[in-house]
MITI-388202 format. One record per atom (N, C-alpha, C, CB): residue in one letter; y, x, z. Coordinates in nm, 2 decimals, always signed. Glycine has a CB too. Example, Ala and Ser with C-alpha at 12.3 -4.5 7.8 and 13.67 -1.06 7.14 Angstrom:
BEGIN
("A", (-0.57, +1.32, +0.78))
("A", (-0.45, +1.23, +0.78))
("A", (-0.33, +1.32, +0.78))
("A", (-0.45, +1.13, +0.90))
("S", (-0.22, +1.28, +0.71))
("S", (-0.11, +1.37, +0.71))
("S", (+0.00, +1.29, +0.79))
("S", (-0.06, +1.41, +0.57))
END
This chain:
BEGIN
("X", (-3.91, -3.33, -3.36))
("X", (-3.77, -3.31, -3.39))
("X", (-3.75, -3.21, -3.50))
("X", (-3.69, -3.28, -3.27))
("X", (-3.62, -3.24, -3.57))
("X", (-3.63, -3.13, -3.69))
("X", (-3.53, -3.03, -3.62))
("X", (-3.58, -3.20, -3.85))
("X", (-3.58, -2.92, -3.65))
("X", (-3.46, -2.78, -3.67))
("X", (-3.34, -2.77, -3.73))
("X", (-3.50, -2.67, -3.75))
("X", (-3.21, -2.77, -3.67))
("X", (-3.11, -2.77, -3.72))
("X", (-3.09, -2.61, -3.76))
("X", (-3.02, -2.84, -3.63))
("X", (-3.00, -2.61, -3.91))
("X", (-2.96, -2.41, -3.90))
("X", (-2.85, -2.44, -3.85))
("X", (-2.94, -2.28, -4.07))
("X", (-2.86, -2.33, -3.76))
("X", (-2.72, -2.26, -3.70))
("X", (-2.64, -2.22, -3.83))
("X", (-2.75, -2.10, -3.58))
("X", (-2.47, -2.25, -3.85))
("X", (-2.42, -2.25, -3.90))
("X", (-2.30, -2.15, -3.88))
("X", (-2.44, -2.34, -3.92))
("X", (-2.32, -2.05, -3.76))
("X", (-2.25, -1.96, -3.70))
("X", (-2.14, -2.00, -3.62))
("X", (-2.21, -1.87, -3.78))
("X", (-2.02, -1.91, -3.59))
("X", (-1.96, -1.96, -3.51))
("X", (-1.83, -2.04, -3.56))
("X", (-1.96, -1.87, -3.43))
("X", (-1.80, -2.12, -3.51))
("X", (-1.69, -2.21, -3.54))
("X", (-1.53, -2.18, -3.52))
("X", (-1.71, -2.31, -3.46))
("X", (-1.44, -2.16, -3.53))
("X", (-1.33, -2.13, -3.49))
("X", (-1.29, -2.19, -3.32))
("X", (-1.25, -2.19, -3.60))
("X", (-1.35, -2.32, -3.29))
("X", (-1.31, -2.37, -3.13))
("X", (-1.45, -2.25, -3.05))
("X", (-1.35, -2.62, -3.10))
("X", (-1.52, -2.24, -3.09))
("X", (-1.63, -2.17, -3.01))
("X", (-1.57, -2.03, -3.00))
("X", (-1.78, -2.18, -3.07))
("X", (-1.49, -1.96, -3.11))
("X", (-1.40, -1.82, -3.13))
("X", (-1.33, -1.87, -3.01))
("X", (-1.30, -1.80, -3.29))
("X", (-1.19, -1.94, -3.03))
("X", (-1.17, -1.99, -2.92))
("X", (-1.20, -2.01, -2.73))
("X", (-1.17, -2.05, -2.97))
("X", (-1.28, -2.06, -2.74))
("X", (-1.36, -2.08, -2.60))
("X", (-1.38, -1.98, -2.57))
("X", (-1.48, -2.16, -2.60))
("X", (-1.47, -1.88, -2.59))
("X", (-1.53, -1.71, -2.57))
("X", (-1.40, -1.63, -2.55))
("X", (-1.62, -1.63, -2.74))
("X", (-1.30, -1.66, -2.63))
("X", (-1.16, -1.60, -2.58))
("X", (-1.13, -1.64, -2.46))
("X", (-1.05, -1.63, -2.67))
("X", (-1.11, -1.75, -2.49))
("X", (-1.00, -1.78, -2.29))
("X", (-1.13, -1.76, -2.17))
("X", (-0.92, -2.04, -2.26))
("X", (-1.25, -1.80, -2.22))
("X", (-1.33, -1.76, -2.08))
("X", (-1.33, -1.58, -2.09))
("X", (-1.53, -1.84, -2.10))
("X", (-1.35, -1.51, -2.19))
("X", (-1.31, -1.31, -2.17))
("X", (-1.17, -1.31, -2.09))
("X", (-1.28, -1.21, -2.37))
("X", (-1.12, -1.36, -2.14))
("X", (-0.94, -1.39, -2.07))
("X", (-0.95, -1.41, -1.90))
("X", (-0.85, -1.56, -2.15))
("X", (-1.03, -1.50, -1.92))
("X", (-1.02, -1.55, -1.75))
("X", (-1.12, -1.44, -1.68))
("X", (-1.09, -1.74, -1.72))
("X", (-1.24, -1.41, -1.71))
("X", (-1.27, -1.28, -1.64))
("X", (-1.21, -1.18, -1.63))
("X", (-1.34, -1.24, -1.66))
("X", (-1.16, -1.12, -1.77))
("X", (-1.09, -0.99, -1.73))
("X", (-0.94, -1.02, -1.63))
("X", (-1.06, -0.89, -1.89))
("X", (-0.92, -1.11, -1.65))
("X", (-0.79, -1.12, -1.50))
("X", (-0.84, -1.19, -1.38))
("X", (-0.65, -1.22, -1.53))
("X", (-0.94, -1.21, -1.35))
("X", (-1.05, -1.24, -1.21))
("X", (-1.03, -1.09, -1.14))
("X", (-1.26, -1.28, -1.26))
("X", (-1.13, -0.98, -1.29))
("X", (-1.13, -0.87, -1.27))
("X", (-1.03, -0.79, -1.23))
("X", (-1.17, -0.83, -1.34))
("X", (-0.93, -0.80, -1.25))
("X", (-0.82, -0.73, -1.23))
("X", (-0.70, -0.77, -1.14))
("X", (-0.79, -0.69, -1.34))
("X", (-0.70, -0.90, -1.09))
("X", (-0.64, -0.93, -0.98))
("X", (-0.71, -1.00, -0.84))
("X", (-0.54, -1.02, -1.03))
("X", (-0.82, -1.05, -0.91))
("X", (-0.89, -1.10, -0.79))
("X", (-0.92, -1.23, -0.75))
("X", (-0.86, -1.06, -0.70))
("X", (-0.99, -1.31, -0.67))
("X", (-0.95, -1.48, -0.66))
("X", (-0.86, -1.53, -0.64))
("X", (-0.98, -1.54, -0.59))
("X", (-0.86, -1.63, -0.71))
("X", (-0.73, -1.71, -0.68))
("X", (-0.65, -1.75, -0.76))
("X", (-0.66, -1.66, -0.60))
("X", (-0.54, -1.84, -0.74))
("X", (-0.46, -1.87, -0.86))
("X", (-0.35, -1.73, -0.81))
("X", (-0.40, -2.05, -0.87))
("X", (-0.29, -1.71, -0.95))
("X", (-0.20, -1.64, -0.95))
("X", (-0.11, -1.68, -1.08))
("X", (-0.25, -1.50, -0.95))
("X", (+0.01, -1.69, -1.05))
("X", (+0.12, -1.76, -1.13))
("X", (+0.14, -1.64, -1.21))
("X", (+0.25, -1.84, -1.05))
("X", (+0.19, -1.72, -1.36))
("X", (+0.19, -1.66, -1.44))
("X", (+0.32, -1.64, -1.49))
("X", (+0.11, -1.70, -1.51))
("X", (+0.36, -1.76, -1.48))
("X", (+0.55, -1.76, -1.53))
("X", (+0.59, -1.83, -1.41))
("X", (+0.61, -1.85, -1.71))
("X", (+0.71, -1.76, -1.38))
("X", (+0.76, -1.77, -1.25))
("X", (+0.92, -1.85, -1.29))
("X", (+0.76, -1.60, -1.17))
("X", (+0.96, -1.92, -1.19))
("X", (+1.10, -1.98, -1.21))
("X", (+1.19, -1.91, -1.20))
("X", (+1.13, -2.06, -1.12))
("X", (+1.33, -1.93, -1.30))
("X", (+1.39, -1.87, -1.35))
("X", (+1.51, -1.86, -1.22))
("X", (+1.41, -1.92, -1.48))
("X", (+1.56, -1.78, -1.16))
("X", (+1.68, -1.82, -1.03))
("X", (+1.79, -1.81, -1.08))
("X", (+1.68, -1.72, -0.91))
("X", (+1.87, -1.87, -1.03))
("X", (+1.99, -1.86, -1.02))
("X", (+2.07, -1.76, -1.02))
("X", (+1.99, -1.90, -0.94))
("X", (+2.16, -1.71, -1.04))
("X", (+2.26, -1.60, -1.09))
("X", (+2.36, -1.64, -0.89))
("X", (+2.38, -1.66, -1.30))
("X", (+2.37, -1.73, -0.90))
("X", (+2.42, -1.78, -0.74))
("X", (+2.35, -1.77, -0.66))
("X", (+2.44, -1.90, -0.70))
("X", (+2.21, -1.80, -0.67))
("X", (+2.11, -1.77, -0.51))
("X", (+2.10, -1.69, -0.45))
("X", (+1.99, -1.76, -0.49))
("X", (+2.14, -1.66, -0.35))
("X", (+2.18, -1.58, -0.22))
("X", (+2.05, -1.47, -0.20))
("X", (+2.19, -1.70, -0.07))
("X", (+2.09, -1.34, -0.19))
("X", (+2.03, -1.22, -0.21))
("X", (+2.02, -1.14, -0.09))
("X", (+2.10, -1.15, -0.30))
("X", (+1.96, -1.06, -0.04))
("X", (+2.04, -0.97, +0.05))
("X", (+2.00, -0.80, -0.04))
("X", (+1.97, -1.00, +0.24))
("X", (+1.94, -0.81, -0.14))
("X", (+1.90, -0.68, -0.19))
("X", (+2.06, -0.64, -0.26))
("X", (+1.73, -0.70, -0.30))
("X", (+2.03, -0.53, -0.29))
("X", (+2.18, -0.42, -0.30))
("X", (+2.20, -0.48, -0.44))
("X", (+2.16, -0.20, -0.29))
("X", (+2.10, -0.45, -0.51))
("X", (+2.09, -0.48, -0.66))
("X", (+2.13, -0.61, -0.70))
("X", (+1.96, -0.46, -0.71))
("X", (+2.12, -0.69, -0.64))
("X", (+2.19, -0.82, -0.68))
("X", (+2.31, -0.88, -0.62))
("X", (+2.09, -0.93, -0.66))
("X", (+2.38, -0.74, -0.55))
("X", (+2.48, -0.76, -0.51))
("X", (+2.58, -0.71, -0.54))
("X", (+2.47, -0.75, -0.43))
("X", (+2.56, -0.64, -0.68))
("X", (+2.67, -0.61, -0.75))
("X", (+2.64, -0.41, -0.75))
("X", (+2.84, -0.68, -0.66))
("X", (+2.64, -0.39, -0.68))
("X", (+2.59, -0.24, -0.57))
("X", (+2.47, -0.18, -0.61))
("X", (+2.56, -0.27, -0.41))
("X", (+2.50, -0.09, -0.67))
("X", (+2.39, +0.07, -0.74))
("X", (+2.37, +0.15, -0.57))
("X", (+2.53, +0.23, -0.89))
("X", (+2.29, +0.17, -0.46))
("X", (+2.27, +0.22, -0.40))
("X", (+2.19, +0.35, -0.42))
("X", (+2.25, +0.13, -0.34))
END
């Protein structure tokens, strides 16, 4: 077989090395598991019992 030259790195392989560094260092720092990233937006109506969403500076 013939030798191909390595032609360095590609922009999708830049890519790839990024989101897999990404996904370790947040393994590392939160731990297993899924953990949501963007969370649903609530309601201004949905029922509260904390002070703060009840109009009330405690």
């Amino acid at each position: 077989m013939k030798k191909t030259k390595n032609k360095g790195f590609t922009l999708n392989d830049y890519l790839k090395a990024a989101k897999k560094g990404s996904r370790e260092a947040e393994m590392e720092l939160l731990g297993p598991g899924f953990h949501a990233v963007h969370r649903v937006h609530g309601s201004k109506k949905t029922y509260t019992r904390k002070a703060k969403h009840k109009g009330k500076e405690e």
